[in-house]
FIFI-407184 format. One record per residue (C-alpha): residue in one letter; x, y, z; residue number from 1; chain. Coordinates in steps of 0.2 Angstrom, whole numbers. Layout:
A/X/Y/Z/NUM/A
...
// end
This chain:
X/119/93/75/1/A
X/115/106/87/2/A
X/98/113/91/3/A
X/99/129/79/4/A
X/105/117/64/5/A
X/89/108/63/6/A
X/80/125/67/7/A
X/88/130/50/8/A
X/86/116/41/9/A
X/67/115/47/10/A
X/65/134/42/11/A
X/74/131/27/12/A
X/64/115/21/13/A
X/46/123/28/14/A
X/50/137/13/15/A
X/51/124/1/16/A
X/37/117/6/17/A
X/26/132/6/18/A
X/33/137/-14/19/A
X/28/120/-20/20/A
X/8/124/-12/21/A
X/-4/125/-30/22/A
X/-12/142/-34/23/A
X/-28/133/-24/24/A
X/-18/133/-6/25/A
X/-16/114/-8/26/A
X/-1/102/-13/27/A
X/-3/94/-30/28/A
X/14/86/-30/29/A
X/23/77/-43/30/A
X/24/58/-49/31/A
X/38/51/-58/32/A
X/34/48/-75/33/A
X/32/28/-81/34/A
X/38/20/-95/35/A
X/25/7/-94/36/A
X/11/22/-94/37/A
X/20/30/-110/38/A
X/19/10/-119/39/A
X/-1/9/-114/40/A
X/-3/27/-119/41/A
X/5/27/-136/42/A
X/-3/10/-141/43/A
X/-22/16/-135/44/A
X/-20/33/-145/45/A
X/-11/22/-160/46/A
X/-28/10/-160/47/A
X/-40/24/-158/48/A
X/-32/35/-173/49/A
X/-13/35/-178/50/A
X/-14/51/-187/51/A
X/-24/62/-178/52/A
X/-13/57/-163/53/A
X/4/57/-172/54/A
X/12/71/-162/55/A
X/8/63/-145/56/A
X/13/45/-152/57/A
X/30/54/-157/58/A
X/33/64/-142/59/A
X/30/47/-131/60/A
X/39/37/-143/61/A
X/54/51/-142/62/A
X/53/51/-121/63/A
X/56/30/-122/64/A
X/73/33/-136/65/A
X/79/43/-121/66/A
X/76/34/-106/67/A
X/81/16/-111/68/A
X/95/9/-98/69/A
X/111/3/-104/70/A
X/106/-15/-106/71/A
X/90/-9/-115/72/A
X/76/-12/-103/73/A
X/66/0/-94/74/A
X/60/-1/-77/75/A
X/45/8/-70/76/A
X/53/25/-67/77/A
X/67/35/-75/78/A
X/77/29/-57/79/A
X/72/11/-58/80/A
X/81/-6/-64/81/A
X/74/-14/-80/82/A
X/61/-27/-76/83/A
X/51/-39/-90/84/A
X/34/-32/-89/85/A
X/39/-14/-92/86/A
X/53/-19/-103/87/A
X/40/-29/-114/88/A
X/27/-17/-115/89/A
X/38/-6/-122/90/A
X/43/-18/-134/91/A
X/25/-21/-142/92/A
X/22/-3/-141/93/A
X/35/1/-150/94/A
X/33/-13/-163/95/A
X/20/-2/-170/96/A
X/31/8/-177/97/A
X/47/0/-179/98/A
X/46/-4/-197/99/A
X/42/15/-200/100/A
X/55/22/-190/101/A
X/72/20/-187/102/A
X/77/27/-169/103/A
X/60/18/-164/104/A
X/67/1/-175/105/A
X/83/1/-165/106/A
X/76/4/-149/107/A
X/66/-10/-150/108/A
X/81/-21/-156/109/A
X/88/-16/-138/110/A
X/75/-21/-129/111/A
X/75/-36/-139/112/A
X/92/-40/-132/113/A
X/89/-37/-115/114/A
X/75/-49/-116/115/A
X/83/-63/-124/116/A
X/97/-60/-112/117/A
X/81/-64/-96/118/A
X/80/-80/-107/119/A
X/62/-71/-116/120/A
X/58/-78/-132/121/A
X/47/-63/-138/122/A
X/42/-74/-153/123/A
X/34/-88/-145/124/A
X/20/-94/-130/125/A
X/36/-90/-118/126/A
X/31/-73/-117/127/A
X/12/-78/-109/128/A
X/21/-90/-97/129/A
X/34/-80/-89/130/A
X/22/-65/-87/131/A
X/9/-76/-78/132/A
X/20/-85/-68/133/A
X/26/-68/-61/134/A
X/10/-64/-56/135/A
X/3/-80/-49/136/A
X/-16/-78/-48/137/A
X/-18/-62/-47/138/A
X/-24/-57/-67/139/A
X/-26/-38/-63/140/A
X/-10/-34/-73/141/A
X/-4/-52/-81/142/A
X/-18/-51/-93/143/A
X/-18/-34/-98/144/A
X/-1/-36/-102/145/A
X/-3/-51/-112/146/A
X/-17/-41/-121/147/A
X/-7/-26/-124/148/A
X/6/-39/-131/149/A
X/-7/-49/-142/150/A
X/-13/-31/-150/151/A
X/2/-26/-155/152/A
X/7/-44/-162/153/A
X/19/-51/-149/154/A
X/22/-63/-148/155/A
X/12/-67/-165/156/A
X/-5/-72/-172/157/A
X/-8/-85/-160/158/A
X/-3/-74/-144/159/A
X/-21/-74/-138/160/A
X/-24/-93/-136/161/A
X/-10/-91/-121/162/A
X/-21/-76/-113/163/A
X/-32/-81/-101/164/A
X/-52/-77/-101/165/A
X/-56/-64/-87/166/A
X/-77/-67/-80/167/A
X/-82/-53/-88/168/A
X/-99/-57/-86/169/A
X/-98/-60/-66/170/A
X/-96/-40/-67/171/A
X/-114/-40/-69/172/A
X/-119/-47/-51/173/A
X/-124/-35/-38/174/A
X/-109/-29/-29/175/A
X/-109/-37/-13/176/A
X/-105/-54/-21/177/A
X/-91/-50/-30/178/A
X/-82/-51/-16/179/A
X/-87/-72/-14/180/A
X/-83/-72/-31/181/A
X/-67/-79/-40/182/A
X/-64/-63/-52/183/A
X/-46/-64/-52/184/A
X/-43/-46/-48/185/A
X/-43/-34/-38/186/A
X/-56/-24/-33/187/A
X/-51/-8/-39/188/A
X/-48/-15/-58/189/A
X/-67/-19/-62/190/A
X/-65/-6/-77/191/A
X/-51/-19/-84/192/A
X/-58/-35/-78/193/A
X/-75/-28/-91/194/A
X/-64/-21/-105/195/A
X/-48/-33/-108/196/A
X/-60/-45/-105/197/A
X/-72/-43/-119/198/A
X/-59/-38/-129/199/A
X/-50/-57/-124/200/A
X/-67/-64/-127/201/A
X/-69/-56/-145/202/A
X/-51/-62/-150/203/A
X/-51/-82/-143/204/A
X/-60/-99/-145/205/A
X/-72/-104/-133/206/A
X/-83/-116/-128/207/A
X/-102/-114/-134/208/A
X/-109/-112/-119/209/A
X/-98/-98/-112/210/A
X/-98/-89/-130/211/A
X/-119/-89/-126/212/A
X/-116/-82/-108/213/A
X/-103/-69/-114/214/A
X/-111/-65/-130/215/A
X/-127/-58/-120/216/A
X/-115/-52/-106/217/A
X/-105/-40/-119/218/A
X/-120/-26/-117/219/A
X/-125/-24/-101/220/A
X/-105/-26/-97/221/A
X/-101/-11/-106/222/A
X/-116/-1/-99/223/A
X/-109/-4/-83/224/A
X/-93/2/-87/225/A
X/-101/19/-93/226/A
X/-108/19/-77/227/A
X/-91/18/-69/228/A
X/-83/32/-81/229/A
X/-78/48/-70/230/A
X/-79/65/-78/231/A
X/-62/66/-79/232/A
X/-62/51/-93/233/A
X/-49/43/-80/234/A
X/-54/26/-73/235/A
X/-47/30/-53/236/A
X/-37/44/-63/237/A
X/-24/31/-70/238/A
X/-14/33/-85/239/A
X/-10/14/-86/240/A
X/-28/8/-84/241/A
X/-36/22/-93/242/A
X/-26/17/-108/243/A
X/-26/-2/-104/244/A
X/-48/1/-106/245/A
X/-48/11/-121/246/A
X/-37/2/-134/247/A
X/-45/-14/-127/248/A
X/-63/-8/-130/249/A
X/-56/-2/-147/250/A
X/-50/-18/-153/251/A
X/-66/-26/-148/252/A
X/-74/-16/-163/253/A
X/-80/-3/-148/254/A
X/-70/11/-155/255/A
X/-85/24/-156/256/A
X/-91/22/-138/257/A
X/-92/36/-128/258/A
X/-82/29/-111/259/A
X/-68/27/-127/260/A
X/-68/45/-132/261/A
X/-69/50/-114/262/A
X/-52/38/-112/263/A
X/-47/44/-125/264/A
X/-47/63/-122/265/A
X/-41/59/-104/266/A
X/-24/54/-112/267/A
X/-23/67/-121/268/A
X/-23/79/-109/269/A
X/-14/71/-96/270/A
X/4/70/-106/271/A
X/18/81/-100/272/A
X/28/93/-109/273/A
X/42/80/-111/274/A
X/32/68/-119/275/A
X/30/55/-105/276/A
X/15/50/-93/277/A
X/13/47/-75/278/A
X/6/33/-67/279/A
X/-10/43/-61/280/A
X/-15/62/-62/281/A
X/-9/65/-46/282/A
X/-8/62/-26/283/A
X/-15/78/-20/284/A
X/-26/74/-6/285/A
X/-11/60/-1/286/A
X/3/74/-1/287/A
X/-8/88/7/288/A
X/-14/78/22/289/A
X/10/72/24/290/A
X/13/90/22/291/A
X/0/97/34/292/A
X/6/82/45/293/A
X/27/86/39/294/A
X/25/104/50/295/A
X/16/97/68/296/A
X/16/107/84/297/A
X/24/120/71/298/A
X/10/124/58/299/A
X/5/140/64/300/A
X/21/147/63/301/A
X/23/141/44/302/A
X/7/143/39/303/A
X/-4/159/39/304/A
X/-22/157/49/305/A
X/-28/159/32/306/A
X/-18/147/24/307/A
X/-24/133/35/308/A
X/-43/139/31/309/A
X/-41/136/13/310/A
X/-33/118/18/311/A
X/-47/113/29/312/A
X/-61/120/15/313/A
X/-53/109/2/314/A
X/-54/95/13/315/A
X/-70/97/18/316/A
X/-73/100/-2/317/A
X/-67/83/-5/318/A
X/-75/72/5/319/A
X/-86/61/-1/320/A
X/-103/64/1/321/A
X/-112/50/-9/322/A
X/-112/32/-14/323/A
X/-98/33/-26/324/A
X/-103/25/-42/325/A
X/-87/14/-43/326/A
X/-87/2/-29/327/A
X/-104/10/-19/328/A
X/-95/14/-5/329/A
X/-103/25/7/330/A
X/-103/43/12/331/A
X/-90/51/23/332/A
X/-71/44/16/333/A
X/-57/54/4/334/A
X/-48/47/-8/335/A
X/-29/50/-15/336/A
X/-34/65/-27/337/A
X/-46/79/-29/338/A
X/-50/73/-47/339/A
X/-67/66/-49/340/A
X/-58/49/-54/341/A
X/-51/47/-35/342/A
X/-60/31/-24/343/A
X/-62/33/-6/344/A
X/-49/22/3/345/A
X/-41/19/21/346/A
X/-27/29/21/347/A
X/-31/45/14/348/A
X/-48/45/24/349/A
X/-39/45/41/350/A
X/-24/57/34/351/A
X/-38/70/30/352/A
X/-48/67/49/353/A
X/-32/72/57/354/A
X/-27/85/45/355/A
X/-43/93/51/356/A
X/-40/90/67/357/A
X/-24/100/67/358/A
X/-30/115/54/359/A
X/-46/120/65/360/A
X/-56/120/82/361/A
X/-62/103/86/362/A
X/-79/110/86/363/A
X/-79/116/68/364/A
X/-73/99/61/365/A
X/-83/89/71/366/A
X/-96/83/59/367/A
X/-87/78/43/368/A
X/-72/71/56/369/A
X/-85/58/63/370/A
X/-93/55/46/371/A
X/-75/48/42/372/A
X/-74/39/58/373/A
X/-90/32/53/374/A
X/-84/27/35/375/A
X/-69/18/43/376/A
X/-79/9/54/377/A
X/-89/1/40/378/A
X/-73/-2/32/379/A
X/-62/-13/45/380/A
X/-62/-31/40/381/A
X/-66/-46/51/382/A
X/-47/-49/58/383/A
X/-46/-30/67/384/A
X/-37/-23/53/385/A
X/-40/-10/39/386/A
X/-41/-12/20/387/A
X/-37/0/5/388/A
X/-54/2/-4/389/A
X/-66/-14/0/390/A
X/-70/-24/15/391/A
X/-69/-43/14/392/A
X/-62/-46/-2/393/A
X/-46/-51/5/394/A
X/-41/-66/-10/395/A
X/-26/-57/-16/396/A
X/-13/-45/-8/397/A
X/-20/-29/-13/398/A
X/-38/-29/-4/399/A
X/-30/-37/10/400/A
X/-28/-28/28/401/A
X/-12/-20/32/402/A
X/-2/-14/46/403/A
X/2/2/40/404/A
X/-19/6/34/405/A
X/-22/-1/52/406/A
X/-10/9/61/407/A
X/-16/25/53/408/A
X/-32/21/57/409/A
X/-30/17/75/410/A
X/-21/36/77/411/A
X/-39/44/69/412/A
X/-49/36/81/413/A
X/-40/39/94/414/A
X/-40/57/92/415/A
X/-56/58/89/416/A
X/-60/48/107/417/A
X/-50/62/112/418/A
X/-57/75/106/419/A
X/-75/71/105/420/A
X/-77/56/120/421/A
X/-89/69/131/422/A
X/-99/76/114/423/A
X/-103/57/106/424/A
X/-118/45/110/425/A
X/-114/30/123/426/A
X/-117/17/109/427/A
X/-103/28/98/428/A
X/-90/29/110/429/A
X/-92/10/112/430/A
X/-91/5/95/431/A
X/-76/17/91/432/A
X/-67/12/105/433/A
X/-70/-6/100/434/A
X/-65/-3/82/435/A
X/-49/5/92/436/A
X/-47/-10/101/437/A
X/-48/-23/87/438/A
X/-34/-13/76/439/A
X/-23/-14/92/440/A
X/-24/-33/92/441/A
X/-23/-32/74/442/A
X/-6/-24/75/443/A
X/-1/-35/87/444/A
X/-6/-49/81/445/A
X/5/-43/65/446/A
X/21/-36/72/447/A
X/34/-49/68/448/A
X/45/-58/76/449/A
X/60/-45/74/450/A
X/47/-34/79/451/A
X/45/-26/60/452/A
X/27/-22/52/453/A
X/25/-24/35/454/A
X/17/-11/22/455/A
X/5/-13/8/456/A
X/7/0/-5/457/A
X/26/4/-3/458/A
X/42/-7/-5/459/A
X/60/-5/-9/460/A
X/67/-12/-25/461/A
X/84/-18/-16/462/A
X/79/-29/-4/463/A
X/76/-46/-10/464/A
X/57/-48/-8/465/A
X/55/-30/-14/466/A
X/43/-27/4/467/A
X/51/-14/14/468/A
X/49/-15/34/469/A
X/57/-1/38/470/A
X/44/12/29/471/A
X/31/-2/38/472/A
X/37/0/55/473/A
X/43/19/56/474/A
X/25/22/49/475/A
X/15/12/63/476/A
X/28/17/75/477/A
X/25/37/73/478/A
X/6/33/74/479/A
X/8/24/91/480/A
X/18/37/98/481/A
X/6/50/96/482/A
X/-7/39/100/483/A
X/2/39/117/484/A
X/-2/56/119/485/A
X/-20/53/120/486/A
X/-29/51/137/487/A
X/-45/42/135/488/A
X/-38/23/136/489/A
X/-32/15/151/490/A
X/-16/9/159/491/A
X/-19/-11/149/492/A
X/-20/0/131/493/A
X/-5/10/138/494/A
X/6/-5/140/495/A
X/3/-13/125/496/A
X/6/0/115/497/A
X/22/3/123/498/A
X/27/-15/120/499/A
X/21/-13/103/500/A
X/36/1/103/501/A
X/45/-4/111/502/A
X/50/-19/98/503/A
X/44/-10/83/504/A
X/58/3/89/505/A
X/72/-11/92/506/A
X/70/-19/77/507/A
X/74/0/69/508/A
X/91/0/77/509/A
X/94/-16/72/510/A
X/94/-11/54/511/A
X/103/6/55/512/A
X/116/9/43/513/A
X/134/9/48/514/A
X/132/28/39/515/A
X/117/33/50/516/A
X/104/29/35/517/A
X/90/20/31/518/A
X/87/7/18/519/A
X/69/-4/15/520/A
X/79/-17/26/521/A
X/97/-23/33/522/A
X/110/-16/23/523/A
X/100/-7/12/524/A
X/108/8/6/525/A
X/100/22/13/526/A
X/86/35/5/527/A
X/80/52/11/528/A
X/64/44/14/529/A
X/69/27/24/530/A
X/80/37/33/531/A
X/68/52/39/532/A
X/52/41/43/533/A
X/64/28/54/534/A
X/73/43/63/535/A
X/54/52/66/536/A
X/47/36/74/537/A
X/61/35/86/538/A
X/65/54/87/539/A
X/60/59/107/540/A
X/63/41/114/541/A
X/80/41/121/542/A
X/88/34/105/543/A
X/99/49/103/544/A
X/115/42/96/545/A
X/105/34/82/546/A
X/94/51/78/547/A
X/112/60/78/548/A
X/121/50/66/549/A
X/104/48/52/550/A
X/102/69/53/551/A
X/124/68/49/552/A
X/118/58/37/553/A
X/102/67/29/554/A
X/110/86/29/555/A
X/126/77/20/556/A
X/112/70/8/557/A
X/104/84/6/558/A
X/118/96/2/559/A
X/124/83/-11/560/A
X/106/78/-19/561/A
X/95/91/-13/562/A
X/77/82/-9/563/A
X/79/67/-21/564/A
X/66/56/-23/565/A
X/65/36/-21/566/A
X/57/25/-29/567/A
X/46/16/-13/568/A
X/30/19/-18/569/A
X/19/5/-28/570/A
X/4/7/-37/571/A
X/-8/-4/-46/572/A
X/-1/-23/-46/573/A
X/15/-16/-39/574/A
X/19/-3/-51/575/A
X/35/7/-44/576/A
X/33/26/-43/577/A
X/43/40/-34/578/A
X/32/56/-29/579/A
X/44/73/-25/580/A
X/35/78/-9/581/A
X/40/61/-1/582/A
X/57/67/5/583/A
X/53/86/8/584/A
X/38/80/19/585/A
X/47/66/27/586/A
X/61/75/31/587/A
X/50/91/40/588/A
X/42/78/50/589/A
X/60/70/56/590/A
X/65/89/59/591/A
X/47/94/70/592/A
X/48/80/80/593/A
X/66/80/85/594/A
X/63/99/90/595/A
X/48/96/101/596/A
X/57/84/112/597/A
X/60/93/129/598/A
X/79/90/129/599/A
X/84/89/109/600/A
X/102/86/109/601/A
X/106/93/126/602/A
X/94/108/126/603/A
X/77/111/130/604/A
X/67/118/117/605/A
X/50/130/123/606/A
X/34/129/115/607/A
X/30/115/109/608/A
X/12/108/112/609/A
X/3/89/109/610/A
X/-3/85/91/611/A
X/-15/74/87/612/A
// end
């Protein structure tokens, strides 16, 4: 494709992108809706009040009867393939009111099939077994599950001596030991680990002496969890956990609570016109900081001066400026949504620094910039690397370091070294350069053999381990590469990170499609999203043939699907989702970078200036 083509496709795309900014001058985007959210939510409005709730339990009862698969499970989106925990939920949700309703009677009969054809006996212990087994040692969504199962009376009376006890009471500690502590979750799902866990408690046997510890735990417990209730009523603005709280505290004989009522409502006003539910309110502050990102050394010329005002206010708007009351971390980080539910974590927190970066002056940014700086630096772990929301946890995937966090990371300090190396103290400049140094190794240290990195919070549901290097590698790949437009390291840092790329990008062409695409891994079929992050991280790099031949294939794609969505995204406990701005903002970014290379496809193209 020639010069001009991208230049229309880019002009064409930046349109798009502009129409889909809120009323606010922000992106809200748009998550794919979940049938496991719709399950949760139907059964927590059906325990709090049946009646009053009857035309939300119908219209999410309805959405279900219409997007069953042929074999009659559902997956975790509309585009998904069945699994047993979505499929399962579904089932006991809709046990509720299968005996009063014959569409919702036969839908459960087809789930009932797919089931038994997974060799799940939904009337016996089987059901516990397989689901813990699937989730190994990490309770944060086995056991409610199980729980949502056991309420709905699947597999029967007995469901909850299979369920295991959650600590409840270890809640209670102060916060800095939960991390030494075995709490079988992770650390954002205090809120369940206190609700399904008393409601567990309230519903099985135990020994005497735990029933003493619990018993006076059951109080202070639930104090706590009204402590951890947003404004919003959404615990970390989640449909699935909101719901998996409430009807847990409601079968516990906690039905009038106020954190219930807030739940409650939170459901209520959070289903869609269609009667379904996303996983979570929104990504707002996740899609603003790609899209800002998507347009690069072109911003000015799609966005107004205005326009990138509004954008750096609400930033600023959104940072956090206290302890936040659900884990206690400190000033100065962002999290995923504007919504008052939304945790402070290590991905959106450098997204927005160099969003910043880009929409105004260094000089005007400066301070809330280094606040974030600062908030990362006390959030790096001990091996170099970066975490989502809590440092040192580390017992189970989801508080663990990743490369993708880490490499993120790494691109905000460096800008800021850059931007601010003569304006910050002696002893700053050392320790962010040292924090920069200790990603570096951790990336290193990471990179595997074939020269791939792995991501945390997305996959891909066709390679056989559902992890998905190529999103991990295109990702660290792009933030090395602009790293390398920094100045402030020497020519040691400047090797390594050109060996870093150097394999990162080999291992890309190794996995090309024969069709120019980009799965999650080898001879994965290709998505929008694969295909645009792999051809931005090599884009500029001499790889020309390979950049070519994915463009081919993208415009074809796009003429014949428009800016369809994949599902690579997991939330909570690997919970699948798609978001709409994924392609549109991946595909800009692929288009921006191959247009500021100085000889793009045979011509040189005027202009174009660093980004951070």
């Amino acid at each position: 494709m020639t010069k001009q083509d991208l230049q229309r496709r880019f002009d064409e795309l930046s349109k798009i992108l502009l129409d889909e900014m809120n009323p606010q001058g922000f992106w809200t985007g748009e998550l794919s809706s979940s049938a496991l959210g719709v399950a949760v939510a139907v059964a927590a409005l059906h325990f709090h009040d049946s009646r009053a709730h009857q035309a939300e339990i119908q219209k999410g009862l309805r959405w279900l009867q219409n997007q069953v698969n042929a074999d009659g499970s559902f997956g975790d989106t509309p585009e998904s393939p069945g699994n047993v925990s979505t499929s399962l939920l579904v089932y006991a949700a809709t046990k509720l009111y299968a005996r009063s309703d014959g569409s919702t009677a036969r839908l459960q009969a087809k789930i009932a099939g797919y089931l038994a054809a997974q060799n799940i006996d939904v009337h016996s212990a089987q059901v516990a077994k397989v689901i813990l087994d699937h989730y190994q040692r990490d309770y944060t969504f086995s056991v409610p599950i199980l729980t949502l199962c056991g309420l709905c009376g699947v597999p029967g009376r007995e469901a909850f001596r299979h369920i295991p006890q959650l600590p409840f009471e270890l809640a209670l500690l102060p916060r800095k030991f939960y991390r030494l502590l075995n709490l079988s979750v992770v650390s954002y799902a205090i809120p369940a680990l206190i609700a399904v866990g008393i409601v567990v408690f309230k519903k099985k046997q135990s020994n005497a002496f735990g029933r003493f510890v619990r018993s006076w735990s059951v109080k202070p417990a639930l104090a706590l969890l009204q402590k951890l209730m947003p404004a919003s009523g959404g615990f970390l603005e989640a449909i699935p956990l909101t719901a998996f709280v409430a009807l847990s505290l409601i079968e516990a004989g906690y039905r009038d609570l106020k954190v219930v009522e807030q739940g409650i409502q939170f459901l209520k006003e959070t289903q869609r016109g269609d009667g379904s539910w996303p996983i979570d309110i929104n990504l707002s502050t996740w899609v603003t900081t790609l899209s800002v990102k998507s347009l690069r050394t072109k911003r000015a010329e799609v966005l107004t001066p205005e326009a990138q005002t509004r954008l750096a206010n609400h930033l600023r708007t959104i940072q956090n400026c206290d302890v936040h009351p659900f884990n206690g971390s400190q000033p100065g980080g962002w999290g995923w949504t504007n919504h008052s539910g939304s945790v402070p974590d290590g991905d959106d927190t450098p997204g927005a620094i160099l969003a910043l970066l880009q929409l105004q002056p260094k000089e005007e940014v400066k301070d809330v910039v280094l606040a974030g700086c600062d908030w990362l630096l006390k959030l790096q772990n001990s091996d170099g690397g970066i975490p989502t929301f809590s440092k040192g946890w580390g017992k189970l995937p989801f508080d663990q370091s990743c490369a993708d966090l880490t490499g993120h990371s790494l691109l905000a300090f460096s800008a800021c070294l850059n931007a601010y190396r003569s304006e910050v103290s002696p002893v700053a400049f050392k320790a962010y350069r040292q924090a920069f140094l200790r990603m570096l190794n951790y990336l290193q240290k990471h990179q595997r053999q074939d020269g791939s990195w792995l991501p945390l919070w997305f996959g891909n549901q066709h390679t056989a381990d559902h992890t998905n290097p190529v999103y991990g590698t295109a990702k660290v790949l792009t933030y090395l590469n602009d790293v390398l437009l920094h100045g402030w390291f020497d020519s040691s840092v400047e090797q390594k990170l050109r060996n870093l790329i150097q394999s990162g990008e080999q291992f890309l062409l190794n996995v090309q499609n024969a069709d120019g695409s980009w799965g999650g891994g080898k001879a994965i079929p290709g998505t929008m999203e694969e295909t645009a992050l792999a051809v931005a991280a090599l884009a500029g790099n001499q790889h020309e043939e390979s950049c070519q031949a994915a463009f081919r294939w993208l415009d074809q794609s796009y003429r014949q699907n428009g800016l369809k969505a994949s599902p690579i995204g997991l939330y909570f406990a690997s919970l699948w989702y798609d978001e709409k701005l994924y392609p549109l903002t991946a595909y800009l970014e692929a288009l921006g970078r191959e247009l500021e290379r100085p000889l793009p496809l045979g011509i040189m193209v005027k202009g174009s200036s660093s980004v951070v």
